[in-house]
N, C-alpha and C positions, 0 to 999 in steps of 0.2 A: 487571525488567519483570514486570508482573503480568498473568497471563493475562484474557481479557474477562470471561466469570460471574463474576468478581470485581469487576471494576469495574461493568458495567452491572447484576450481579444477575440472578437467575431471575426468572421472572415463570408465572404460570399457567398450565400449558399448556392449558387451555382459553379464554383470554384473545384472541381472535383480532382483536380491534381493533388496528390498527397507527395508531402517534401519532408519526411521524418529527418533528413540533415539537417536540413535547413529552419530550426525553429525562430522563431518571430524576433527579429532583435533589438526590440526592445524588453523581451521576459529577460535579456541580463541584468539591465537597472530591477526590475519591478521584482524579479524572483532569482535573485543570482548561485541559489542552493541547486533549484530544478535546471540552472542553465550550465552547469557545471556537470550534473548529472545527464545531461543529455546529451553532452560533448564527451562523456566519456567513451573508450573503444568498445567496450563489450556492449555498448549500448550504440552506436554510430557504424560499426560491423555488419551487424541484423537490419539495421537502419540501410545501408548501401546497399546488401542484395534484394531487400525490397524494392527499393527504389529499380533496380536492375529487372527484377519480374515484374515491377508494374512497367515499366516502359515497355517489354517485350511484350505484354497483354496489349498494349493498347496499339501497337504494330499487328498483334496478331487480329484484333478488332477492325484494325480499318482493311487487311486482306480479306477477311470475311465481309463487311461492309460492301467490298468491290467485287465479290464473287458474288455476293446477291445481287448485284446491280444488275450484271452480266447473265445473271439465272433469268431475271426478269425479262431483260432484253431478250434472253434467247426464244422465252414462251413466245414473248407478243411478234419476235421476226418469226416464229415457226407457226405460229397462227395466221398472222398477215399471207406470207407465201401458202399456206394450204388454203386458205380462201381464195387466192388468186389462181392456186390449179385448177383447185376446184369451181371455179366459177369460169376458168379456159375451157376445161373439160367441158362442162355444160353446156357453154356459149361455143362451141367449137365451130361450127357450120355457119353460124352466126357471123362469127369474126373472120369467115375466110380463110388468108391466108394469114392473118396474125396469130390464130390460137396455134399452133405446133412453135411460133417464134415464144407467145408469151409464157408455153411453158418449160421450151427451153432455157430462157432470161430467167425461168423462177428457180429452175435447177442451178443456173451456174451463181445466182447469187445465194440459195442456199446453200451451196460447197464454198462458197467464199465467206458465210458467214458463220458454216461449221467451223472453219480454217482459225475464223478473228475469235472465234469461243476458245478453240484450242491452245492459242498462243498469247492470248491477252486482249491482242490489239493489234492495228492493223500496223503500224509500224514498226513494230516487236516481228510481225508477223515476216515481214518483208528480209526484216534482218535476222533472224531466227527458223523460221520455217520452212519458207520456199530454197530447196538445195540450188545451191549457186547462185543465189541472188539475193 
């Protein structure tokens, strides 16, 4: 009897795709009982809707992946523009007649970057968001 890593083989260990269909094909020569039993239906059935749920995890992983991305982006623009009000407000006399400009420019790029968090992105946003355009 030959122990399994010999018949099935190592594989990568950073290889994290699991392919229950699709077993190594060389275990037909090396183990032709186990490759017989693996290709059967009551065993390649359960084998398929796994394959089915792990693809749909890993779609579901990279939409969370890009809504953290976008969580993140959102802190550091919602930080950036409150330091920039708040430092118009402050410098207000200072800057003339720029501070009531810089912090209207902070307001309309906040509303436009409230817009790009709500819709994805900004060319989602164009085709999807703004009515009639």
């Amino acid at each position: 009897m030959t122990n399994a890593q010999t018949i099935i083989g190592s594989r990568d260990p950073k290889g994290w795709s699991l392919c229950p269909t699709q077993p190594p094909s060389d275990l037909e020569t090396k183990a032709p009982e186990l490759w017989d039993r693996l290709n059967e239906e009551r065993i390649l059935g359960p084998a398929r809707r796994y394959e089915e749920a792990d693809a749909e995890a890993v779609a579901a992983q990279r939409r969370f992946k890009t809504a953290a991305r976008r969580a993140i982006k959102a802190v550091l623009g919602a930080t950036a523009l409150a330091t920039a009000i708040t430092a118009a407000g402050v410098l207000y006399k200072q800057l003339g007649g720029w501070g009531s400009t810089i912090v209207i420019g902070c307001g309309v790029l906040g509303a436009l970057v409230g817009r790009w968090l709500r819709c994805g992105s900004v060319e989602s946003s164009r085709r999807i968001c703004w009515p009639n355009g």
